[in-house]
C-alpha positions as CSV (number, residue, x, y, z in Angstrom):
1,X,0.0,0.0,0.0
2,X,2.2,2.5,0.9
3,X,4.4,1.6,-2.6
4,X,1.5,2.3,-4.6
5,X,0.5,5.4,-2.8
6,X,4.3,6.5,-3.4
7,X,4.0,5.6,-7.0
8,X,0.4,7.9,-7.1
9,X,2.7,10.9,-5.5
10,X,5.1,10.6,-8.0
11,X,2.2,10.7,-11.0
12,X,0.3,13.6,-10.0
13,X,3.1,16.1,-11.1
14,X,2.9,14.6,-14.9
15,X,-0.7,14.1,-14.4
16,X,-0.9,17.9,-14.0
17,X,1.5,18.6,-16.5
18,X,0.1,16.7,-19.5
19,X,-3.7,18.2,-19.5
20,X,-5.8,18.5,-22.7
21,X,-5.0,22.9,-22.8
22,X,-2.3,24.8,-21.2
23,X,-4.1,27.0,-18.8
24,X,-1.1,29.7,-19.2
25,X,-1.4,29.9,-22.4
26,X,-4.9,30.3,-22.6
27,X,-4.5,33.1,-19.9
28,X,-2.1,34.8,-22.4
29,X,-4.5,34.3,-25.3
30,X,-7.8,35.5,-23.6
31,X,-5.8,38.5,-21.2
32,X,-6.1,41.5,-23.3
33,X,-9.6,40.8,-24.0
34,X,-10.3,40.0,-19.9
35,X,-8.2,43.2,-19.5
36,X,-10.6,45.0,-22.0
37,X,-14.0,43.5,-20.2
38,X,-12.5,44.5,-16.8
39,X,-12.1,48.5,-17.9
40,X,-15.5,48.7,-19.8
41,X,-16.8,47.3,-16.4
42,X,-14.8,49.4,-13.8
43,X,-15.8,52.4,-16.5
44,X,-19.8,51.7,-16.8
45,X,-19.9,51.7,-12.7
46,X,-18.3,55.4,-12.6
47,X,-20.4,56.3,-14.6
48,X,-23.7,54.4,-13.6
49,X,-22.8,54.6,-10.4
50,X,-25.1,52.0,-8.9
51,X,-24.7,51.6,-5.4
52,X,-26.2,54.3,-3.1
53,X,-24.0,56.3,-0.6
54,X,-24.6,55.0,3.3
55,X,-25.6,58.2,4.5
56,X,-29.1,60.1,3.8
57,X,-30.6,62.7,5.5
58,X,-34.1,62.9,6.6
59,X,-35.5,66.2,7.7
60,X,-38.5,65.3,10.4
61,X,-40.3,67.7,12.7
62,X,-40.4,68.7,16.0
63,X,-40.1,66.4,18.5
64,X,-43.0,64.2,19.6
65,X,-44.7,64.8,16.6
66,X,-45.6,61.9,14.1
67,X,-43.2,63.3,11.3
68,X,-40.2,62.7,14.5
69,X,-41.6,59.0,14.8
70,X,-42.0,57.8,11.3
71,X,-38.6,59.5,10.7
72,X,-37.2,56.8,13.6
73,X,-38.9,54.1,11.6
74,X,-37.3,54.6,8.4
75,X,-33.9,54.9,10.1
76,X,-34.9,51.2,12.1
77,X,-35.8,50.1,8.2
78,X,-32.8,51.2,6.6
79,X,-30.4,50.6,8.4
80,X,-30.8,46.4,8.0
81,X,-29.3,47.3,4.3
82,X,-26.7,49.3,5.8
83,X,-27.8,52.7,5.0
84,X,-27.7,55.3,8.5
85,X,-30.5,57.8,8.0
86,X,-29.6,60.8,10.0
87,X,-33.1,62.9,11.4
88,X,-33.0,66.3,10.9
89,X,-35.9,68.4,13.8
90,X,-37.7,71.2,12.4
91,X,-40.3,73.3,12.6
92,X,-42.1,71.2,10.8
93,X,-43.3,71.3,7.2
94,X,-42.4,74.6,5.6
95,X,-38.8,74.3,7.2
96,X,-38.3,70.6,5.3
97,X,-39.5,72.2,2.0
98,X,-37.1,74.7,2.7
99,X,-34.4,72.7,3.8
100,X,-34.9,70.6,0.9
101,X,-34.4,73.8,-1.1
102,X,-31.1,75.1,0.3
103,X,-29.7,71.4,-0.2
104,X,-29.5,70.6,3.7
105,X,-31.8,67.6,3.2
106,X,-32.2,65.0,1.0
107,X,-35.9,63.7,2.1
108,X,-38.5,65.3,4.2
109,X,-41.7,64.8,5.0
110,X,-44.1,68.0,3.4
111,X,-47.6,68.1,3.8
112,X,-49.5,69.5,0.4
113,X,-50.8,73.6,0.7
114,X,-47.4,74.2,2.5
115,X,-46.6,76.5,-0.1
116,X,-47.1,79.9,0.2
117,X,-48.5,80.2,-3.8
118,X,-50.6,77.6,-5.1
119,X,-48.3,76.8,-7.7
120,X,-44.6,75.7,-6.7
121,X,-42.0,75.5,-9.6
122,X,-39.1,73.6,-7.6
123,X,-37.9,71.8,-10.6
124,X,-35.2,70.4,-8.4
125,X,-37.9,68.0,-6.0
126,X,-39.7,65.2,-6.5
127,X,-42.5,63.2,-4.2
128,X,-41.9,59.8,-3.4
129,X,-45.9,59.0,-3.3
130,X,-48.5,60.4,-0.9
131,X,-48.1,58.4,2.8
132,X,-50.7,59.7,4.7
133,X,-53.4,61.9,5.4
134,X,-52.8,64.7,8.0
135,X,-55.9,66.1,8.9
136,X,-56.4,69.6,10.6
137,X,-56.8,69.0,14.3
138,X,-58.9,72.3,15.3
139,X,-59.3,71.8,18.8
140,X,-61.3,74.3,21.2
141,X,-62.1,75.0,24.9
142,X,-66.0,74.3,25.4
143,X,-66.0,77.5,27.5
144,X,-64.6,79.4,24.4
145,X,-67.3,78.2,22.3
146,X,-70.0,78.9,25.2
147,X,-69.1,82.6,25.2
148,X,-68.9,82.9,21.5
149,X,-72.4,80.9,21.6
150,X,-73.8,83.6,23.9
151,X,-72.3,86.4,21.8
152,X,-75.2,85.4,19.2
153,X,-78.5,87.9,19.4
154,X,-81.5,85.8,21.0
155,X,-79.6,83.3,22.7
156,X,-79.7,82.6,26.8
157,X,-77.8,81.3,29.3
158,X,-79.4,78.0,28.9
159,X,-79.3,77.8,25.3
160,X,-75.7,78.7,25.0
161,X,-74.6,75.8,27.4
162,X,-76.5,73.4,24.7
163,X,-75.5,74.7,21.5
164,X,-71.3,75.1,23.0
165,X,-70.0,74.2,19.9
166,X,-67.8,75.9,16.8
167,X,-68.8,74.6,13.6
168,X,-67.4,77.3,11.2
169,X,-63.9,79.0,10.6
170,X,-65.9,82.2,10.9
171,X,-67.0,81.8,15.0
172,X,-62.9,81.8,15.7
173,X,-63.0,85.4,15.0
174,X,-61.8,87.3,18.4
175,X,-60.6,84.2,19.6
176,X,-56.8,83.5,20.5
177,X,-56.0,80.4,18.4
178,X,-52.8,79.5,18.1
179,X,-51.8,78.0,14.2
180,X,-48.2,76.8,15.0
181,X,-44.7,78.1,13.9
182,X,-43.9,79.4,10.8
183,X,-42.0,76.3,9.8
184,X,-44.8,73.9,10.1
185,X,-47.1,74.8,7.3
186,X,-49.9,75.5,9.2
187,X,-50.2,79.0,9.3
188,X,-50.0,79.6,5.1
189,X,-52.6,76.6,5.3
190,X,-54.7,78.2,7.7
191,X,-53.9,82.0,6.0
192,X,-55.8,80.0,2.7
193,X,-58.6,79.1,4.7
194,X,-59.9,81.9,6.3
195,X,-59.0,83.8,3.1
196,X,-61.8,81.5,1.2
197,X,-64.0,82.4,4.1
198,X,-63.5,85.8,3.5
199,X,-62.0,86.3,6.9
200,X,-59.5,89.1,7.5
201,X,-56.5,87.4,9.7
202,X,-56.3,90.7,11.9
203,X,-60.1,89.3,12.7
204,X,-58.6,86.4,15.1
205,X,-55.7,87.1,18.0
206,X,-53.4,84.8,16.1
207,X,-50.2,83.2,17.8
208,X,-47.5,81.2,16.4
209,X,-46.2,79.1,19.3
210,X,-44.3,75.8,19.3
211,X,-46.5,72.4,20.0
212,X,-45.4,72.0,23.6
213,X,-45.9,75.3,24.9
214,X,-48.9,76.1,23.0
215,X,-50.8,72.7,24.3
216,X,-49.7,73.7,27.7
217,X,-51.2,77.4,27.2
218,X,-54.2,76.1,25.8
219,X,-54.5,73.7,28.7
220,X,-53.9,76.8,31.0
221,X,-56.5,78.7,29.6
222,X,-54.0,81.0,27.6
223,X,-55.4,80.0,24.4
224,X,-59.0,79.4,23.4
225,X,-58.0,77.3,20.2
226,X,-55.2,75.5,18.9
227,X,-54.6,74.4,15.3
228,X,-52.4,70.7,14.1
229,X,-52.1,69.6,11.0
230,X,-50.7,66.1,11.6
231,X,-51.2,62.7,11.8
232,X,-53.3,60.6,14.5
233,X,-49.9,58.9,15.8
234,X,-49.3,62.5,17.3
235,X,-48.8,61.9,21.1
236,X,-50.4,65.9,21.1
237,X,-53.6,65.1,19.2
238,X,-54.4,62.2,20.8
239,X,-54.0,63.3,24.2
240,X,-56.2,66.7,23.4
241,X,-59.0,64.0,22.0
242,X,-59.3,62.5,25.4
243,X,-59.0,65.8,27.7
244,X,-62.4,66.8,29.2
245,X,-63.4,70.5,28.3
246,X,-61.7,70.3,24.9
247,X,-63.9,69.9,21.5
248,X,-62.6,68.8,18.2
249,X,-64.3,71.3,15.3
250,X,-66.8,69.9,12.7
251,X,-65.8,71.0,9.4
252,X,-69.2,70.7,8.1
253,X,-68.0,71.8,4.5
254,X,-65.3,69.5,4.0
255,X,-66.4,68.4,0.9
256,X,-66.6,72.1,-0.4
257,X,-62.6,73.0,1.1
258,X,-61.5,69.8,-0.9
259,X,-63.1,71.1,-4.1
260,X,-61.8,74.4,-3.5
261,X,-58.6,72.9,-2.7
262,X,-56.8,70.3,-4.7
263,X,-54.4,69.2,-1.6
264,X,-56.8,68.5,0.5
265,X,-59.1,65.6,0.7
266,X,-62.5,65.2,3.0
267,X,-62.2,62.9,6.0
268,X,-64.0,61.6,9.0
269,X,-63.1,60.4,12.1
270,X,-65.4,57.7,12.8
271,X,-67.6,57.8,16.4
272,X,-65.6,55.6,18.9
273,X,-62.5,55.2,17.1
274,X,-60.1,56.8,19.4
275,X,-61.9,54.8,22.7
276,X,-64.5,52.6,21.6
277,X,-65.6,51.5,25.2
278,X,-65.3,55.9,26.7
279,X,-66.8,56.4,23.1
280,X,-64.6,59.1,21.9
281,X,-65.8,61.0,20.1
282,X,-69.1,60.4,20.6
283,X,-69.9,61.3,17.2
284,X,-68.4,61.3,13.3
285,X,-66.5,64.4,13.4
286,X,-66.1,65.5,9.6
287,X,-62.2,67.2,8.9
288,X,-60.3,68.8,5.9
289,X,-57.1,66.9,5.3
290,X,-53.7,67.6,3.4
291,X,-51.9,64.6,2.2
292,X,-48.6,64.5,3.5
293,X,-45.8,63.1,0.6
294,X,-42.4,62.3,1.1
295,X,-40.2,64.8,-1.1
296,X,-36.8,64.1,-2.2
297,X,-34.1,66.4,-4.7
298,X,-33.8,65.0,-7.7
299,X,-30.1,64.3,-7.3
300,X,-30.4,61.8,-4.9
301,X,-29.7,58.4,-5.9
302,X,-32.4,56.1,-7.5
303,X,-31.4,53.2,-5.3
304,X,-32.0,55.3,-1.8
305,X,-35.3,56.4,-3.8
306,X,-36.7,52.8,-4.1
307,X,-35.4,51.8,-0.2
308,X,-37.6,54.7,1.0
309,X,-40.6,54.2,-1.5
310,X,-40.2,50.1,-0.1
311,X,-40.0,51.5,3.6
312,X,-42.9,53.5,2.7
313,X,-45.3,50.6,1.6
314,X,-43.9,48.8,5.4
315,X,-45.0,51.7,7.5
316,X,-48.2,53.5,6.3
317,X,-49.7,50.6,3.9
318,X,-51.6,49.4,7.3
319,X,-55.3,50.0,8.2
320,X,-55.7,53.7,10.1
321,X,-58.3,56.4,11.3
322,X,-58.1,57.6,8.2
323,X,-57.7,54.9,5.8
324,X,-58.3,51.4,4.9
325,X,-55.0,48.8,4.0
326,X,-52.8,49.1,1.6
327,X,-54.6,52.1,0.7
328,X,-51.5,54.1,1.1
329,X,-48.7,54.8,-0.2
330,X,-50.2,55.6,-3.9
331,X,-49.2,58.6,-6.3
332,X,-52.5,60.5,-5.7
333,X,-53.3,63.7,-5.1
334,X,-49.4,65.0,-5.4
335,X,-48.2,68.3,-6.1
336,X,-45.0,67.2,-7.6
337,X,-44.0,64.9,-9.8
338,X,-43.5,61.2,-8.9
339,X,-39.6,59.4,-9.1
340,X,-40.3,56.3,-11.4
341,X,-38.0,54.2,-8.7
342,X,-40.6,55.5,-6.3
343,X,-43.9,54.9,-8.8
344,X,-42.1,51.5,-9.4
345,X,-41.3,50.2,-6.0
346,X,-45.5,51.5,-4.8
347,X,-47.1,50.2,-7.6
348,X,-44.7,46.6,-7.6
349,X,-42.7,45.9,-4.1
350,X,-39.7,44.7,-4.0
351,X,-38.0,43.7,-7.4
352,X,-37.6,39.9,-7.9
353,X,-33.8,40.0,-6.9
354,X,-34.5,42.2,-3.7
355,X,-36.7,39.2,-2.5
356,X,-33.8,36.3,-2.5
357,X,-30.3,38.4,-2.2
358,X,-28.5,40.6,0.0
359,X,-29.7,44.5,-1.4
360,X,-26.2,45.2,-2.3
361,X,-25.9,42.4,-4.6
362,X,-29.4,42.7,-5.3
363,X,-28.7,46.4,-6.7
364,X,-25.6,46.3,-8.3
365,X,-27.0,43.4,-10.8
366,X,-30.2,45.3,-11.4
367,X,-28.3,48.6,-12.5
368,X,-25.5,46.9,-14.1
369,X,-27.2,44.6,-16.0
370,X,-28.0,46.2,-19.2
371,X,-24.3,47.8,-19.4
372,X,-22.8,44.2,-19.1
373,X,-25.2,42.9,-22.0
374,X,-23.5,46.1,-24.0
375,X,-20.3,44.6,-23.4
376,X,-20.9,40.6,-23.7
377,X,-22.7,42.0,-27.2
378,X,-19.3,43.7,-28.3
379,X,-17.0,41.3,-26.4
380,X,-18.7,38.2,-28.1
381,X,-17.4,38.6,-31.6
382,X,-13.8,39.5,-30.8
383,X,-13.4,36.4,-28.7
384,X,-13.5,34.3,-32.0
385,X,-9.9,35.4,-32.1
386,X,-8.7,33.6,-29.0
387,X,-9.1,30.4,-30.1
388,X,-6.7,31.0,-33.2
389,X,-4.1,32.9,-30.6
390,X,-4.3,30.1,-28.1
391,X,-3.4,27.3,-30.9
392,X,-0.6,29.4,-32.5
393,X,0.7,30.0,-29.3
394,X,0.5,26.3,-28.4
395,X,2.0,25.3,-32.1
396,X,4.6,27.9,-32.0
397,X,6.4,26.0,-29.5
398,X,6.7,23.0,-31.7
399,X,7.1,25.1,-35.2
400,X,10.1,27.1,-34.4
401,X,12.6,24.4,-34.1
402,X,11.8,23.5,-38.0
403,X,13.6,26.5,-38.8
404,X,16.6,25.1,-37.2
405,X,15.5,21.9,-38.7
406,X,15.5,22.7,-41.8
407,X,18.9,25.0,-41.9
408,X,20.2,21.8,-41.0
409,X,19.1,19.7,-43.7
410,X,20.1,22.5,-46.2
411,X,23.7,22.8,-44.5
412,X,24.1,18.8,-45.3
413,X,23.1,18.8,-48.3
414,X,25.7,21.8,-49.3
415,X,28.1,20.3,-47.4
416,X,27.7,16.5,-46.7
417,X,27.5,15.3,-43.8
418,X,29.7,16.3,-40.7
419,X,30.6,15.8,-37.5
420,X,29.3,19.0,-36.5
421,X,25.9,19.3,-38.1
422,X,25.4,15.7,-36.1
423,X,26.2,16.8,-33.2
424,X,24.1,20.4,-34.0
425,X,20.9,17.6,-34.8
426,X,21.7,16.2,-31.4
427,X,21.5,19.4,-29.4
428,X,17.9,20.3,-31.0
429,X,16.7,16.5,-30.1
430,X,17.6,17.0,-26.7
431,X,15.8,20.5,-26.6
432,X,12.4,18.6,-28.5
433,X,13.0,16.3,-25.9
434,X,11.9,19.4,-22.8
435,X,9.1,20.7,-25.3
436,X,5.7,20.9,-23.1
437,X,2.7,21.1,-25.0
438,X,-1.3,20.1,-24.2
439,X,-1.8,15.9,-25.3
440,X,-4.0,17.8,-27.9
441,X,-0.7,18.8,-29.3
442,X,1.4,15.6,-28.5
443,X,1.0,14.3,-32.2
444,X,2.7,17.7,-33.7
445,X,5.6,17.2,-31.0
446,X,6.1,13.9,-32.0
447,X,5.8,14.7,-35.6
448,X,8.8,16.9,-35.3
449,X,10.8,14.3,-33.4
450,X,10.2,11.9,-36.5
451,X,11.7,14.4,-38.7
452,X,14.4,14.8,-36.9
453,X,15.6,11.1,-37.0
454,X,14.9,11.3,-40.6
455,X,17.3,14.4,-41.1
456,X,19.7,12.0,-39.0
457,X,19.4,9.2,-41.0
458,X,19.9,11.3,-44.0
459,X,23.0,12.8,-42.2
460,X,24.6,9.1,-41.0
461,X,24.1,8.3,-45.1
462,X,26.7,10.9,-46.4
C-alpha cells in the first residue's frame, strides 16, 4: 500500500503537467480581451454609479410629533441594508421644503398647501408617493365656544350651554388660536382658509407658538383654540381628544374646502374610534385633510429612492383612522412629480432579486445589468480570435525548431554530412525532448521528433 500510494505521489506532477489545454497559455490568449472587459466594467460603474452612498438625511419635525416618529422608523428600516438615516428636527413642514431647497436635506416629510403660492415650480424635488393623510386637528375650549355661543342675538344662558360648539372658521374670529410656527405649514394653510372664508386674519388674535408650549397654554386657559395639521400617531392630538373641556371642530363643509382645494381631501373620524368603550368621540366628526408626501431632490440616488418608497409601503400601507390597507402609499393627489424608482417600488414591491439576495448584490445586478449585456454583445465577436491565438501560441512551441531543422538539412546537403551538423541535430533533439505542449498537441511534437531522425538518418548516409 504504501508503494503504490508512493507511486500515485510521484504521477500527480505529470498528471498535471500533460492536461488536454495549457491554462497559461490560454491566460495569455484570452488576457487583453479579460483586460478590456474589466475597464468597460470598472468604466460603466463610474459612470452608472449603482450603489447608493450610506448616509441620507431625513428632515422630520419637531419632537413628539408623528413626522419625528415615522422619521425613527425609516432609520430602524434602513439601516438592515446598511444605509444610516440621520433625522434632521424642524419646525415642521415649511422648514423641510425649505431645507430641501437650500440642499440641507435629501428627504422630508411636506404636507401639500405648505406652499405659500398655489403653484410651486421647484424643478429640483420630487414626491416619493402620498403616505398619509394629516388632517387639521382644530381643537377648542367648550367655554370658548359657550361665550362665542352667547355672543349670538337671541340666545340665553341655557341655550348657549346646549348649543357650545364651533362649527365654522368664521365663530374663531376674536378668539386666540394658536396656528403653530412658521416652519410647520400651518399657518400659510390656515392663512388659505380663512381667506376662502373671507376672513381678514387681523379678525382672530393669532399666535405662532411651538407644540409644547402652546398645548400647555391652551391647557392653561391661555389659548382658546389650537390648530395641528398632523397625523393621529401624534402623542399631542391624541391626548387633546381625550381631555375633558376640549372639542374637536366639525368642518361641516369638508367636501366644499377639498373642491376648493386640490391638496386637501375630505375625511371623517369615525364615532368611537379613538376609545370605543369611553366612546370618543361620541360622534363622526367631519375634517379637511392635506396629504402628506415624502419629497426628495432630484439628485439623490435612485437606489435610496426605491429603499424609501419600499420602507414606505412597510410603515403607512396598514389599516388607520383615516384609511383602509394598503390604501397608502399611492401617487395621488401630489403636487410634484412622482420618481419612477418611487412609482415603481409603490405600484410593484420589491424587485424579484430584492426578495432572494442581500440588497447590495441585489442592486448592483439590477443597475448593471443592461451595461454588461452592452459589453458581452461587443466582447462576443472579438473572442473568436482567442481560439486562433491560443493554438498558435500552443503550435509555435513546436514550429520554431523547424527553422533550425531545416537549416540543418540544407547545410548537409551543401556540405555532406559532418561531425558537426550531427552533433548540431543532437543538441535540438535534446531541446524537443523538454518541449511541453497540451496531449492535444502531442501528435505535432512527435511529428517533429520523427523528422528529426529522418534528417539524421539522411546525415549518417553521407
Amino acid at each position: 500500500m504504501p508503494a503504490g500510494s508512493s507511486c500515485y505521489g510521484s504521477n500527480m506532477p505529470k498528471t498535471i503537467r500533460y492536461t488536454l489545454l495549457s491554462l497559461r497559455d490560454l491566460a495569455v490568449s484570452a488576457g487583453p480581451f479579460v483586460v478590456l472587459a474589466a475597464t468597460l466594467l470598472v468604466l460603466a460603474y463610474w459612470w452608472l454609479d449603482p450603489n447608493p452612498p450610506k448616509r441620507v438625511t431625513l428632515a422630520t419635525g419637531p419632537a413628539q410629533s408623528a413626522y419625528e416618529e415615522f422619521g425613527k422608523r425609516y432609520a430602524r428600516i434602513l439601516a438592515k441594508d446598511g444605509i444610516t438615516v440621520e433625522l434632521l428636527p424642524s419646525e415642521g413642514s415649511a422648514a423641510n421644503l425649505q431645507l430641501l431647497r437650500e440642499g440641507k436635506a435629501d428627504l422630508g416629510f411636506v404636507q401639500g398647501g405648505t406652499s405659500a403660492t398655489d403653484v410651486d415650480t421647484d424643478e429640483e424635488l420630487e414626491s416619493l408617493g402620498s403616505l398619509f393623510l394629516e388632517p387639521v386637528w382644530l381643537f377648542y375650549r367648550e367655554e370658548a365656544a359657550r361665550k362665542v355661543a352667547a355672543g349670538i342675538p337671541g340666545n340665553n344662558s341655557q341655550g348657549a350651554d346646549a348649543g357650545a360648539v364651533l362649527a365654522s372658521l368664521t365663530q374663531l374670529q376674536g378668539l386666540r388660536v394658536n396656528v403653530g410656527t412658521p416652519g410647520s405649514g400651518v399657518p400659510n394653510l390656515m392663512n388659505k382658509l380663512l381667506e376662502s372664508n373671507r376672513i381678514e386674519p387681523g379678525a382672530l388674535k393669532i399666535s405662532q407658538l411651538e407644540q409644547t408650549p402652546a398645548t400647555v397654554a391652551f391647557l392653561q386657559g391661555g389659548l382658546d383654540a389650537i390648530v395641528f395639521a398632523s397625523a393621529p400617531e401624534s402623542l399631542m392630538v391624541q391626548m387633546l381628544l381625550q381631555t375633558p373641556g376640549v372639542k374637536l371642530m366639525d368642518f361641516a363643509q369638508s367636501e366644499a374646502y377639498s373642491r376648493r382645494f386640490a391638496f386637501l381631501s375630505p375625511a371623517v373620524l369615525p364615532r368611537g374610534v379613538v376609545d370605543l368603550a369611553g366612546n370618543i368621540p361620541p360622534q363622526d366628526v367631519r375634517l379637511v385633510a392635506p396629504t402628506t408626501t415624502l419629497l426628495t431632490r432630484t439628485s439623490t440616488h435612485p437606489a435610496l429612492l426605491q429603499l424609501f418608497a419600499l420602507a414606505g409601503n412597510e410603515i403607512h400601507g396598514s389599516a388607520g383612522w383615516f384609511k383602509r390597507a394598503r390604501e397608502y402609499p399611492n401617487v395621488k393627489n401630489n403636487e410634484r412629480p412622482v420618481a419612477k424608482e418611487a412609482e415603481r417600488s409603490i405600484q410593484a414591491g420589491a424587485p424579484l432579486l430584492q426578495r432572494y439576495l442581500p440588497f447590495w448584490v441585489a442592486n448592483l445586478v439590477e443597475r448593471m445589468w443592461l451595461v454588461m449585456g452592452i459589453i458581452i454583445a461587443v466582447l462576443l465577436p472579438l473572442s473568436r480570435i482567442v481560439p486562433p491565438l491560443y493554438e498558435f501560441r500552443v503550435r509555435s512551441r513546436i514550429f520554431r525548431w523547424y527553422g533550425q531543422l531545416r537549416h540543418i538539412e540544407m547545410r548537409a546537403e551543401e556540405t555532406g554530412g559532418t561531425p558537426e551538423l550531427l552533433e548540431e541535430l543532437n543538441q535540438l533533439e535534446r531541446r524537443a525532448e523538454k518541449i511541453s505542449v497540451p496531449l492535444s498537441y502531442a501528435d505535432e511534437l512527435y511529428a517533429l521528433r520523427n523528422n528529426i531522425q529522418l534528417v539524421r538518418q539522411k546525415l549518417q548516409k553521407r
